[in-house]
C-alpha positions in Angstrom: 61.0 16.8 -11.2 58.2 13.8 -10.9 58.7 10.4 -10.1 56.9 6.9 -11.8 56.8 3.8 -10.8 57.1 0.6 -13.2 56.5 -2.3 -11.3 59.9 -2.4 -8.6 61.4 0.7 -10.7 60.9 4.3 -10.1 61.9 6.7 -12.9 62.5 10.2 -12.3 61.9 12.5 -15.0 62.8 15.9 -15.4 60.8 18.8 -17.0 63.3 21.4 -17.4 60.5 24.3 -18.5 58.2 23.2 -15.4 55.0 22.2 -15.3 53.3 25.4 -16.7 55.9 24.9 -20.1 54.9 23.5 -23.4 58.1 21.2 -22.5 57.3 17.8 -21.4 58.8 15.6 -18.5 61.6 13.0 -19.9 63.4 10.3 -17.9 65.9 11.0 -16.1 67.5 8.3 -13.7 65.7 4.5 -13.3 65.9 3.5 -10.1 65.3 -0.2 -8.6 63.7 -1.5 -5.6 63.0 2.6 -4.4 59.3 3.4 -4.2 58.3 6.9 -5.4 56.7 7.1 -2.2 60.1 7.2 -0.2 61.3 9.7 -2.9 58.8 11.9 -1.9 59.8 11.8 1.8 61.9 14.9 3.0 63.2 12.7 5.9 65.0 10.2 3.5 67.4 13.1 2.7 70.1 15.8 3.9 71.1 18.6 2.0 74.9 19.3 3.2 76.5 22.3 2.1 80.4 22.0 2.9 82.9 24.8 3.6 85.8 23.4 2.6 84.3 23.5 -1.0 81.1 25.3 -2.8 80.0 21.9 -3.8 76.5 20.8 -2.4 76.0 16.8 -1.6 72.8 15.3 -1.2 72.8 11.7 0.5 69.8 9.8 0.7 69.5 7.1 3.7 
């Protein structure tokens, strides 16, 4: 997963073979008003892992 930004959009593509594949990265999600650069940071997110369920959430603040 990569992120790029066009102008106040960042798009996040996906390369499902990784980098090192002959595969190549293809958009994913468009995002507005969301720099790459705050996509990038660990501290904008929380991985939560319930016990109720298996089901994993990820929130982004």
């Amino acid at each position: 997963m990569r992120f790029e930004t066009q102008g106040s959009k960042t798009i996040v593509l996906i390369d499902t073979d990784g980098s090192s594949g002959r595969g190549r990265a293809v958009s994913f999600l468009t995002l507005k008003n969301i720099s790459a650069t705050a996509l990038n940071n660990a501290k904008n997110f929380a991985l939560i892992r319930t016990t109720i369920t298996s089901i994993e959430y990820l929130y982004c603040y």
